[in-house]
MARBA-3410 file (N, C-alpha, C, O; in Angstrom, 1 decimal):
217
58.7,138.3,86.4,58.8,136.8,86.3,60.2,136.4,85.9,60.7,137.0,84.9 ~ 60.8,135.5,86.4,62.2,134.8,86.0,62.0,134.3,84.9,61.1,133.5,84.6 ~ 62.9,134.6,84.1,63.1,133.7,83.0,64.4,132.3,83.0,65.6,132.4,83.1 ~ 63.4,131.2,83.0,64.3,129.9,83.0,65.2,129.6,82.1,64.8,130.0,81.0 ~ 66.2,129.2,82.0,67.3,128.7,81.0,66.5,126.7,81.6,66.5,126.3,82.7
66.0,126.1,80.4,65.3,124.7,80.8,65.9,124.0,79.7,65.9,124.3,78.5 ~ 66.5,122.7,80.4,66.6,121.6,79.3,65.4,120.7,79.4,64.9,120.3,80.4 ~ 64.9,120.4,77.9,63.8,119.9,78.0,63.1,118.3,76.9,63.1,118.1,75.7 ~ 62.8,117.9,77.7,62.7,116.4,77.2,64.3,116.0,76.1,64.5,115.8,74.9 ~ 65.0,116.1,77.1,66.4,115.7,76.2,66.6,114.2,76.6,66.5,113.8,77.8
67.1,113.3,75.4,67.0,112.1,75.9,68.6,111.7,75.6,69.3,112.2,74.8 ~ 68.9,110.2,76.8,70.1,109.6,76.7,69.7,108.0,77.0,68.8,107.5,77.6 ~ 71.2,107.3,76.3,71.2,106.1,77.0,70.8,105.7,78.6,70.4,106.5,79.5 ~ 71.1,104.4,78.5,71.5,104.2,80.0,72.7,104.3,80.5,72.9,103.9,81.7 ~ 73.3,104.7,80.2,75.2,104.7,80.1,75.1,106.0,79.7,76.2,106.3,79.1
74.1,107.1,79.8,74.2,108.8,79.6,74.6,109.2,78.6,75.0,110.3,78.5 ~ 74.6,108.2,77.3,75.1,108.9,75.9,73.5,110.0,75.6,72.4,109.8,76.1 ~ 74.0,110.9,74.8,72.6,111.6,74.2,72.6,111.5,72.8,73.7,111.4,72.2 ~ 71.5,111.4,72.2,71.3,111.9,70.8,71.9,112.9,70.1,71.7,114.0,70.4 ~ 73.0,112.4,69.2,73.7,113.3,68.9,75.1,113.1,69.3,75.9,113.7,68.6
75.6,112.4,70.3,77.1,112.3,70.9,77.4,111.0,70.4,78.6,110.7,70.1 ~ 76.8,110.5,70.3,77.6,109.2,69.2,78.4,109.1,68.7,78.8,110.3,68.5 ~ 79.2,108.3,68.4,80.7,108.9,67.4,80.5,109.4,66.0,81.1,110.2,65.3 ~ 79.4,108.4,65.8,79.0,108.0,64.3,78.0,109.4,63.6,77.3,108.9,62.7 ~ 77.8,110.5,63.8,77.2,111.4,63.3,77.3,112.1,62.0,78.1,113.0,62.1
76.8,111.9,60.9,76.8,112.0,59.9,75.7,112.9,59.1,75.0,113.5,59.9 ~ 75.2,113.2,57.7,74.7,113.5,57.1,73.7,112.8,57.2,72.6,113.0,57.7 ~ 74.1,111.4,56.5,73.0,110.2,56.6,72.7,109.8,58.0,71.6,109.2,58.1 ~ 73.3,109.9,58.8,73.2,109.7,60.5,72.9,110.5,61.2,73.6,110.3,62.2 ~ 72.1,111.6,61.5,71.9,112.8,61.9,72.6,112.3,63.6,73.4,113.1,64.0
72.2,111.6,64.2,71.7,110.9,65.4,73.2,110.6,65.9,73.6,110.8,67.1 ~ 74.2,109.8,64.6,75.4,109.1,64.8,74.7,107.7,65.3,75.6,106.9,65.1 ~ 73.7,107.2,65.7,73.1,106.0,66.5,72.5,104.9,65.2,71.8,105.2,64.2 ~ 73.2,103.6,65.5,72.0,102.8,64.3,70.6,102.5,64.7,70.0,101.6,64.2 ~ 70.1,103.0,65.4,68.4,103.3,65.6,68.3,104.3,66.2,68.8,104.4,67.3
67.7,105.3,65.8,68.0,106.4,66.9,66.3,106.5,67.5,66.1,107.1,68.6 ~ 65.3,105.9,66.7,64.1,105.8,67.1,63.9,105.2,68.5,62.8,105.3,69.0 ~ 65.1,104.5,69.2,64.8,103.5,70.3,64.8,105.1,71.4,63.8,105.1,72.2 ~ 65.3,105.7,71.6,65.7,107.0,72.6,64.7,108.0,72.5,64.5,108.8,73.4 ~ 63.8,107.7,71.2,62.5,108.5,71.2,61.4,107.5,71.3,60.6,107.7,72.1
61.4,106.9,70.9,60.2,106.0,70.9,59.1,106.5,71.6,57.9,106.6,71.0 ~ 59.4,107.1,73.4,58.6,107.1,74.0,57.9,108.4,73.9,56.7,108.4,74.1 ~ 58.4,109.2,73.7,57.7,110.4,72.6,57.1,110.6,71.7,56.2,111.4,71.8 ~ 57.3,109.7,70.3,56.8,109.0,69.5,55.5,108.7,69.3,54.8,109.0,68.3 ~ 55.1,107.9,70.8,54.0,107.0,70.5,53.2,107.9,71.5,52.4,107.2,72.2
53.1,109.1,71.7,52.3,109.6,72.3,51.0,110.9,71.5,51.2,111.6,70.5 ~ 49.8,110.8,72.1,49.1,111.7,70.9,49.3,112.7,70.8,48.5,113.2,70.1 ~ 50.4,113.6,71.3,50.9,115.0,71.5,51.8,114.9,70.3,51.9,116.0,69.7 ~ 52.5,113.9,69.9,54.1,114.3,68.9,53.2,114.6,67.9,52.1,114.3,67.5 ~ 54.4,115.8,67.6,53.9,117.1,66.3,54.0,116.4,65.2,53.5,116.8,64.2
54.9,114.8,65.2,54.7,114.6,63.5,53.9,113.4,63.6,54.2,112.5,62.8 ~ 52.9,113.3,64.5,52.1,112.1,64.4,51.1,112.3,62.7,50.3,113.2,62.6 ~ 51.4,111.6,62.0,50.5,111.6,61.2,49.2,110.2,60.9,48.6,109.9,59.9 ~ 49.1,109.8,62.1,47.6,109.0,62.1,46.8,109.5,63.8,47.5,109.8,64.8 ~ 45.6,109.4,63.7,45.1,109.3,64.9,45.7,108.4,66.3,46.4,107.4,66.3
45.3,109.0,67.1,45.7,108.1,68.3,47.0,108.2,69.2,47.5,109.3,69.2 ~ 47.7,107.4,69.9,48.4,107.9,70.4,48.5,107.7,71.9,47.4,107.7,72.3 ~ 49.5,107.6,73.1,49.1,107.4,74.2,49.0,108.7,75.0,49.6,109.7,74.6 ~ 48.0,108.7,76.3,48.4,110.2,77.1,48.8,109.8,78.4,49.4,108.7,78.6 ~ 48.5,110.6,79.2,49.8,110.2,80.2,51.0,111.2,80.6,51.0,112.5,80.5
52.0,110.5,81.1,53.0,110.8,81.7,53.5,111.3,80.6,53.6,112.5,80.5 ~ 53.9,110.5,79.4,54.8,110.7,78.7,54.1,112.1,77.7,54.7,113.1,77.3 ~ 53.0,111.8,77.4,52.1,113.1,76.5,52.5,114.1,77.5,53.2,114.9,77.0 ~ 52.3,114.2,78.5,52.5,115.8,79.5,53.4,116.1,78.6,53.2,116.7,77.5 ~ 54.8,115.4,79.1,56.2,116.0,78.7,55.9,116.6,77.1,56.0,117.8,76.9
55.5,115.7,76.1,56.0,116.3,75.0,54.8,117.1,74.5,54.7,117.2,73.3 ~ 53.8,117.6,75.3,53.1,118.6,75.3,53.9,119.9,76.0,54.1,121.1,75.6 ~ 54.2,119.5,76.9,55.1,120.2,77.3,56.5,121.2,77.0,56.8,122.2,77.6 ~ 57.2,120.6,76.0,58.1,120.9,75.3,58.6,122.2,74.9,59.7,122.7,75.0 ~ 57.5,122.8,74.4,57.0,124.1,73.6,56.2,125.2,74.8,55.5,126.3,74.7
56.5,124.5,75.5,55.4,125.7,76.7,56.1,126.6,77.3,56.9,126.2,78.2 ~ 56.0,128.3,77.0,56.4,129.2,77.3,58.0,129.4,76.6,58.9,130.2,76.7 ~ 57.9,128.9,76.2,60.0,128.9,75.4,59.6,130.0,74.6,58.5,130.0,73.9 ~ 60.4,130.9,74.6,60.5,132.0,73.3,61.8,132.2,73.1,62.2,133.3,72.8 ~ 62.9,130.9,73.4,64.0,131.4,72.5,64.6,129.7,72.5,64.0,128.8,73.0
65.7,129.4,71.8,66.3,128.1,72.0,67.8,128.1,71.6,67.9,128.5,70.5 ~ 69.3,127.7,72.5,70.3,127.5,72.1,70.6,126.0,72.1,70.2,125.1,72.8 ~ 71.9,126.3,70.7,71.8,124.6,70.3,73.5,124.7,70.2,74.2,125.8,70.1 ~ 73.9,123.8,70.2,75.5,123.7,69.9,75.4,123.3,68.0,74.4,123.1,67.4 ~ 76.7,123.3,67.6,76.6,123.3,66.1,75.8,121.9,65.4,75.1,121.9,64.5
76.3,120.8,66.3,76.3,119.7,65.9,75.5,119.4,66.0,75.4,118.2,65.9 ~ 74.0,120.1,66.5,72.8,119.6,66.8,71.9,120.4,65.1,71.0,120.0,64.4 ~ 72.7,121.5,65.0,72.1,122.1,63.9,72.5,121.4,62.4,71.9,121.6,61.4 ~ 73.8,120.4,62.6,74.2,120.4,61.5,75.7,119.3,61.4,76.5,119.3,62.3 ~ 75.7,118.6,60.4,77.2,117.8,60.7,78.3,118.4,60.3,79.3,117.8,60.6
78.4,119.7,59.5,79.4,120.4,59.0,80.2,121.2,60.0,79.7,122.0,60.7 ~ 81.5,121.0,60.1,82.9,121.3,60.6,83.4,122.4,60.2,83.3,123.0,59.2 ~ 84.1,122.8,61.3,85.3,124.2,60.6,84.1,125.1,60.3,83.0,125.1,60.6 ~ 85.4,126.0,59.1,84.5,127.5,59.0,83.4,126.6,57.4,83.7,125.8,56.5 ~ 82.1,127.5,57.5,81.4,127.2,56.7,82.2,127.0,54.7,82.8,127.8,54.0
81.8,125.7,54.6,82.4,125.6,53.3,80.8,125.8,52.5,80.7,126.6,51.5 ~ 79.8,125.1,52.9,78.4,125.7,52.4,77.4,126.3,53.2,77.0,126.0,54.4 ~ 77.1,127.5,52.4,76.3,128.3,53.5,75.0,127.8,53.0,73.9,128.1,53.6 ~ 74.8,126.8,51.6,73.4,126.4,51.7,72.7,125.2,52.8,71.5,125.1,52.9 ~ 73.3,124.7,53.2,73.0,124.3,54.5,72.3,124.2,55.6,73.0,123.8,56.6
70.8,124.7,55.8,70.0,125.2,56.9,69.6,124.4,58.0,68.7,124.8,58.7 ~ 70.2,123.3,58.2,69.4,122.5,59.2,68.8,121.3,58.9,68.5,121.0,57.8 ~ 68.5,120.2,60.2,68.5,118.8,59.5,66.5,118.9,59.3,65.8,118.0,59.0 ~ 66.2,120.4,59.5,64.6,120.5,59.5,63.8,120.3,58.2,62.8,119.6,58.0 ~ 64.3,121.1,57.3,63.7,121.3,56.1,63.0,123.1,56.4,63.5,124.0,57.1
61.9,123.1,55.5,61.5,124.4,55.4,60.8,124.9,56.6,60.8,126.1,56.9 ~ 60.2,123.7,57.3,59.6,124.3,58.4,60.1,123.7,59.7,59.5,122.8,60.3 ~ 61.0,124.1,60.0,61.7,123.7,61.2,60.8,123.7,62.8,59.7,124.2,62.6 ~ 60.9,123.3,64.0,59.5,122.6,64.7,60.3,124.0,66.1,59.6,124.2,67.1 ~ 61.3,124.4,66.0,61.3,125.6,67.4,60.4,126.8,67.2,60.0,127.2,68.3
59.8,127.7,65.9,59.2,128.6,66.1,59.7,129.2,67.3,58.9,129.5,68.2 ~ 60.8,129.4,67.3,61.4,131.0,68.3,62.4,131.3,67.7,62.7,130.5,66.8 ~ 63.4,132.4,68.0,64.7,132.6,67.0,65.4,131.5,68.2,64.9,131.4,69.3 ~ 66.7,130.7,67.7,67.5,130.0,67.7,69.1,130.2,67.7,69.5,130.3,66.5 ~ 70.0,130.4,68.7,71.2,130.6,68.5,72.0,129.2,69.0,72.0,128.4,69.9
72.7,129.5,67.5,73.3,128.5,67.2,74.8,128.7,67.9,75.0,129.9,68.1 ~ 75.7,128.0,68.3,76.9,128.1,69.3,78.3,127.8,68.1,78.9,126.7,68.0 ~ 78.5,128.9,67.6,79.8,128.0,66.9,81.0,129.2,66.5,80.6,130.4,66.1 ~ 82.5,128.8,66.6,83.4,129.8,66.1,83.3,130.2,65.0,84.3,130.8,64.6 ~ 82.3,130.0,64.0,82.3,130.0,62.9,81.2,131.3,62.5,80.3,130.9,61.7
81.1,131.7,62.6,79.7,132.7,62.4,79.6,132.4,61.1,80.3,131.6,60.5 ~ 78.2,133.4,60.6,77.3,133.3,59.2,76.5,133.9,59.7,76.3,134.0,60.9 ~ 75.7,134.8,58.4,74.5,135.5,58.5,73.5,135.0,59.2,73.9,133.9,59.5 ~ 72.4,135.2,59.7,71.4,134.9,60.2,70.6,134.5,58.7,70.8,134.8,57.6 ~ 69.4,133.6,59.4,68.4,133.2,58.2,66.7,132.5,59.0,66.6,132.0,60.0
65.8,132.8,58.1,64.8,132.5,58.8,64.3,131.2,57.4,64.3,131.3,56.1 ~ 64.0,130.2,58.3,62.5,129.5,57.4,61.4,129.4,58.8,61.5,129.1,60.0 ~ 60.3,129.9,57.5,58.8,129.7,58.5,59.2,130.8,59.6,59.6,131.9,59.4 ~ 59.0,130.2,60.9,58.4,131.3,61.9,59.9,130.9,62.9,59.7,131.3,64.0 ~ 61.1,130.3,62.7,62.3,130.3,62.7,63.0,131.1,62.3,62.9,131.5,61.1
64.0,131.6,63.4,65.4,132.5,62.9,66.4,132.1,63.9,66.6,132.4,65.1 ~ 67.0,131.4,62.7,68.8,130.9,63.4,69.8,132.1,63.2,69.9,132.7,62.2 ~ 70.6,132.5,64.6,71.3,132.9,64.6,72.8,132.4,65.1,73.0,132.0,66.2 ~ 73.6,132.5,64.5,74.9,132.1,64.7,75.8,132.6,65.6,76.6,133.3,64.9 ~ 76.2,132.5,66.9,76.5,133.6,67.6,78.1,132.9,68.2,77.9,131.7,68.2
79.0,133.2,68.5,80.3,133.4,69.8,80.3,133.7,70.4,80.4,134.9,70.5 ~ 80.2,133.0,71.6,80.2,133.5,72.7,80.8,132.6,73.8,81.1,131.4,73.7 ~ 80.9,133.5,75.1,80.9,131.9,75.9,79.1,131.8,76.8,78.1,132.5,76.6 ~ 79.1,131.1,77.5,77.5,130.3,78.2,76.7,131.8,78.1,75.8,132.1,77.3 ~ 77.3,132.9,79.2,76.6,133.8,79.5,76.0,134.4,78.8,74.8,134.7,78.9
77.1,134.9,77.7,77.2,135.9,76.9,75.7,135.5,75.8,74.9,136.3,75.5 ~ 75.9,134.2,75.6,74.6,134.0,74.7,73.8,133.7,75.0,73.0,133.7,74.1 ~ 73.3,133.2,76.5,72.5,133.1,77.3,71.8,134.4,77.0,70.8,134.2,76.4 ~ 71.9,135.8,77.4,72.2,137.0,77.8,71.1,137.3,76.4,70.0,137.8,76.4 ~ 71.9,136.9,75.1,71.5,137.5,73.8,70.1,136.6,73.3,69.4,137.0,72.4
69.9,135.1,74.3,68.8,134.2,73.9,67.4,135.0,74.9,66.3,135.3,74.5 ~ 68.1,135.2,76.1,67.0,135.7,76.7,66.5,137.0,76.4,65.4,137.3,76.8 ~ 67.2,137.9,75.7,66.7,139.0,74.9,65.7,139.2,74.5,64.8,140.1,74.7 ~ 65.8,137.8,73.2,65.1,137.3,72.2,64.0,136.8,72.8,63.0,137.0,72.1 ~ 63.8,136.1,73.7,62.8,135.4,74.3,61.7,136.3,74.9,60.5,135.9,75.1
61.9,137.4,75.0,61.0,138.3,75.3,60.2,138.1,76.7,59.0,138.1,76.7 ~ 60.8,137.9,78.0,59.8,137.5,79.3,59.9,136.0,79.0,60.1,135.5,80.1 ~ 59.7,135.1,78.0,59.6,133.7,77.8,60.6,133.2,78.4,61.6,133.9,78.6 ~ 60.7,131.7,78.9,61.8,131.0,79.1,62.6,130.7,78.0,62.2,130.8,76.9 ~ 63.9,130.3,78.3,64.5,129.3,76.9,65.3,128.3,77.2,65.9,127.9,78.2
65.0,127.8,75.9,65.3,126.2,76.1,66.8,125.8,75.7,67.4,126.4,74.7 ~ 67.4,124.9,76.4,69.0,124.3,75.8,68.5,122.8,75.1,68.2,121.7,75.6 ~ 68.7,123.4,73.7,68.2,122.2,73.2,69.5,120.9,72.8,69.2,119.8,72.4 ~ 71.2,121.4,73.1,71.9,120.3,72.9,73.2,120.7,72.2,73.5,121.9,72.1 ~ 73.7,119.9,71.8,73.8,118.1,72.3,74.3,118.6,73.9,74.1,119.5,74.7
75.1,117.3,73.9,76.0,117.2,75.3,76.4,118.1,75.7,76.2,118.7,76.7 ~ 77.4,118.4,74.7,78.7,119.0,75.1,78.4,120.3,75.7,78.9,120.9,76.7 ~ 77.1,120.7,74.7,76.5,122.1,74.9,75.9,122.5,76.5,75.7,123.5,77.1 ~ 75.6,121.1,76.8,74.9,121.1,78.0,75.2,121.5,78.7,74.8,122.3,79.5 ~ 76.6,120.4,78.7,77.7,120.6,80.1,78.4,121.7,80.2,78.9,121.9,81.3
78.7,122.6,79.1,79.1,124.1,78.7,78.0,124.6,80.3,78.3,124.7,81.5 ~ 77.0,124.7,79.9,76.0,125.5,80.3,75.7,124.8,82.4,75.3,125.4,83.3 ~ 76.0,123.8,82.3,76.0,123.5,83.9,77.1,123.7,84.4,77.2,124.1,85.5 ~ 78.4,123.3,83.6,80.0,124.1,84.2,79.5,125.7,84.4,80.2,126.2,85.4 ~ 78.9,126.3,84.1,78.9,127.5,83.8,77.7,128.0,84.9,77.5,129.2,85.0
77.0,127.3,85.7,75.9,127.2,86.6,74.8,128.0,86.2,74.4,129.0,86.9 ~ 74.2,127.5,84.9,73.5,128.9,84.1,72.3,127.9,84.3,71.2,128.4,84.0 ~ 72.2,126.6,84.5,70.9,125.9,84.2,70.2,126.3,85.1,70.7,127.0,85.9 ~ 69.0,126.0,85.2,67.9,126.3,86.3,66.9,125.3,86.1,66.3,125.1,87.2 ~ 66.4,124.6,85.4,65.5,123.1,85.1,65.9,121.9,84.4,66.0,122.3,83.2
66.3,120.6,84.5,66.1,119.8,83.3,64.9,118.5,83.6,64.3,118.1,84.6 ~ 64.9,118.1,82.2,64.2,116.9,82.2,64.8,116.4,81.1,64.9,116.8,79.9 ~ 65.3,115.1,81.9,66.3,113.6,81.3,65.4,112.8,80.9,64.5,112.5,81.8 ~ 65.3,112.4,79.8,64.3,111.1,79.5,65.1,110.0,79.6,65.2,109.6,78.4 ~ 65.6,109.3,80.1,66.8,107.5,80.0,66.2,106.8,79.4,65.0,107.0,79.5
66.6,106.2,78.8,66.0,104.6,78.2,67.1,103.3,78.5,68.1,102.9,78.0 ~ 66.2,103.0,80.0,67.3,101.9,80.3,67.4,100.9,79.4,68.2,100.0,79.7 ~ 66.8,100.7,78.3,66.9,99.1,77.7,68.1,99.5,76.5,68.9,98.6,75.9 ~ 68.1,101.1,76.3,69.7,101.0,75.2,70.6,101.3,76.1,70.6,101.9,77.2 ~ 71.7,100.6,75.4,73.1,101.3,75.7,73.9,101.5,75.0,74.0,100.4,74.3
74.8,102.3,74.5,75.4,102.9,73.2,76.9,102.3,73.1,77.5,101.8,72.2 ~ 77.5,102.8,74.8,78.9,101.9,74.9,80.0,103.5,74.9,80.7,103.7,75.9 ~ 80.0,104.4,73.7,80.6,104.8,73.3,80.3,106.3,72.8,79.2,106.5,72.4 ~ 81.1,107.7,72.8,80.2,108.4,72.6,80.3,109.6,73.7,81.2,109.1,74.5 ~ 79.9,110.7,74.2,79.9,111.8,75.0,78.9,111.4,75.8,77.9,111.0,75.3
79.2,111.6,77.2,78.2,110.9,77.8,77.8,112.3,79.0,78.7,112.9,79.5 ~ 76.4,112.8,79.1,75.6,113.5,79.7,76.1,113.5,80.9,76.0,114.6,81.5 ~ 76.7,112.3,81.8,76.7,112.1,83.1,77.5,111.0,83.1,77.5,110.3,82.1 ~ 78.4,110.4,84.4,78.5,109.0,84.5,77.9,108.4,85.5,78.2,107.3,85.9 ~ 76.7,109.4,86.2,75.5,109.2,86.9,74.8,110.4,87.5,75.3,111.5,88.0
73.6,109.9,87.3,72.9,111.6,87.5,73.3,112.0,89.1,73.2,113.2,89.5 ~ 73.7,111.1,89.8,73.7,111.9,91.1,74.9,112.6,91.3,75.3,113.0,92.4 ~ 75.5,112.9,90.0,76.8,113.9,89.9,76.2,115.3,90.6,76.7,116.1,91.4 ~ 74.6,115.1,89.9,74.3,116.9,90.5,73.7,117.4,91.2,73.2,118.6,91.2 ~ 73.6,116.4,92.1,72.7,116.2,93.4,72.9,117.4,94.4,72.0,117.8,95.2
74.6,118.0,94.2,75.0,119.2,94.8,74.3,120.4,94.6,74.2,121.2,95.5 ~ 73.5,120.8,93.3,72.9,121.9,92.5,71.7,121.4,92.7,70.9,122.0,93.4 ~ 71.5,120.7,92.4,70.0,120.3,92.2,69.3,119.5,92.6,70.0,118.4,92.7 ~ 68.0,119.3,92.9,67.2,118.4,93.6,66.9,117.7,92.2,67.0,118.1,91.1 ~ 66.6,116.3,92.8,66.2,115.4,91.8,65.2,114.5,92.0,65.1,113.9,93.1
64.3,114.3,90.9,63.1,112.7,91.3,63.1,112.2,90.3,63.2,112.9,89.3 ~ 62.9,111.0,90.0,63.1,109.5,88.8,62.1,109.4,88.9,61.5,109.0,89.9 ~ 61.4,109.6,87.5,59.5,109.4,87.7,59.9,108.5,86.6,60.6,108.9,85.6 ~ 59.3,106.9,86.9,58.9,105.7,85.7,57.8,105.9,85.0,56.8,106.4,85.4 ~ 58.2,105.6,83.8,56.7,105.6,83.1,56.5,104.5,82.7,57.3,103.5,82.7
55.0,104.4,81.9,55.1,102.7,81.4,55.7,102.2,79.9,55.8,101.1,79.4 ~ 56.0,103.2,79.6,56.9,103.1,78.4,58.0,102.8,78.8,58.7,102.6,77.9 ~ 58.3,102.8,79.5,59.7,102.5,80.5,61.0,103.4,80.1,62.1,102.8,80.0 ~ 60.9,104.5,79.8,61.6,105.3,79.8,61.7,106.0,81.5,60.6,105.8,82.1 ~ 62.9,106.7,82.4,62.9,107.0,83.2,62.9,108.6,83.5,63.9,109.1,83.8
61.7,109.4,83.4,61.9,110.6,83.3,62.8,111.3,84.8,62.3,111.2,85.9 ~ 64.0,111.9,84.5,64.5,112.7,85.5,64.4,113.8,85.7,65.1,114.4,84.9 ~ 63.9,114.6,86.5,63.5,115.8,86.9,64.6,116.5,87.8,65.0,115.9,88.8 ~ 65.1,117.8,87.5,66.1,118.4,87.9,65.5,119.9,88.5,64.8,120.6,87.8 ~ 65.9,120.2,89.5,65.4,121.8,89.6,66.3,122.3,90.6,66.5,121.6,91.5
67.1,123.5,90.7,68.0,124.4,91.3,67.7,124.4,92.6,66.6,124.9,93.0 ~ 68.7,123.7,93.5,68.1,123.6,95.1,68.4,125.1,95.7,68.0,125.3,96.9
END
């Protein structure tokens, strides 16, 4: 069975900023965005999200996806800035992530940075810190993944690393045409940039987010 390299329910403006490429990313700003709830929302309000803590919930289009999320992945790479707002070589290695004790990937996790550090686990998480370029940790994720797919969980920059590099094989873009950021690293300056690699379909939902579907022609 192939194992997928999948980006999955990653969301952007309408102007292709993503969560996380903002300018403004901070400790107190994980997102860099002054709402960052508007780019999830539609995830959010579905009965599938993991931190729903009341009953209820919509299903649908949008529940697939973030039921979806977690299916079949046994490994996940992240660029630094998705794990963390800290720069340069580590000044605190107490620093584990914007998760807390029980972080929500449950697969080991390599992290993308010149900076190495020990490996560490909370819960059923283990981040590893790796250098590399696309392949090379691709190579070391799918290892890890055991026959599973794995997921490119971000930000941007990380992305485009990984499509310069023609390593992707699936995505799904969530847009939310009603934000627009302005400003910031932008995913695309239109999806039909990648119409060359990949087939594409724009499925609406009633949340009005625009799910984009990508797959290796």
């Amino acid at each position: 069975m192939t194992q997928l390299l999948r980006v999955q329910n990653f969301n952007v403006s309408s102007d292709g900023i993503g969560a996380g490429a903002a300018e403004d990313q901070s400790l107190e700003s994980p997102f860099g965005l002054p709402n960052p709830g508007e780019l999830f929302a539609w995830a959010g309000a579905t009965a599938s999200w993991p931190m729903r803590t009341d009953p209820g919930g919509s299903r649908g289009l949008d529940d697939y996806f973030t039921r979806d999320f977690a299916h079949n992945i046994g490994a996940e790479i992240m660029g630094r800035n998705k794990f963390g707002p800290l720069r340069g070589p580590w000044q605190d290695e107490e620093w584990q992530g914007w998760w807390g004790d029980e972080p929500p990937f449950h697969t080991p996790v390599f992290v993308m940075t010149h900076h190495k550090r020990p490996s560490f686990s909370l819960s059923d998480t283990t981040f590893h810190f790796v250098d590399g370029d696309p392949a090379a940790v691709l190579a070391q994720a799918r290892e890890a993944a055991q026959g599973k797919d794995v997921r490119l969980g971000g930000g941007v920059t990380t992305i485009r690393q990984f499509l310069e590099a023609d390593l992707v094989d699936t995505m799904h873009v969530a847009v939310s045409p009603q934000v627009r950021l302005g400003s910031g690293i932008r995913l695309w300056e239109s999806p039909d940039e990648l119409r060359d690699r990949f087939h594409l379909e724009v499925v609406p939902s009633p949340s009005g987010v625009m799910h984009h579907l990508f797959w290796r022609r």
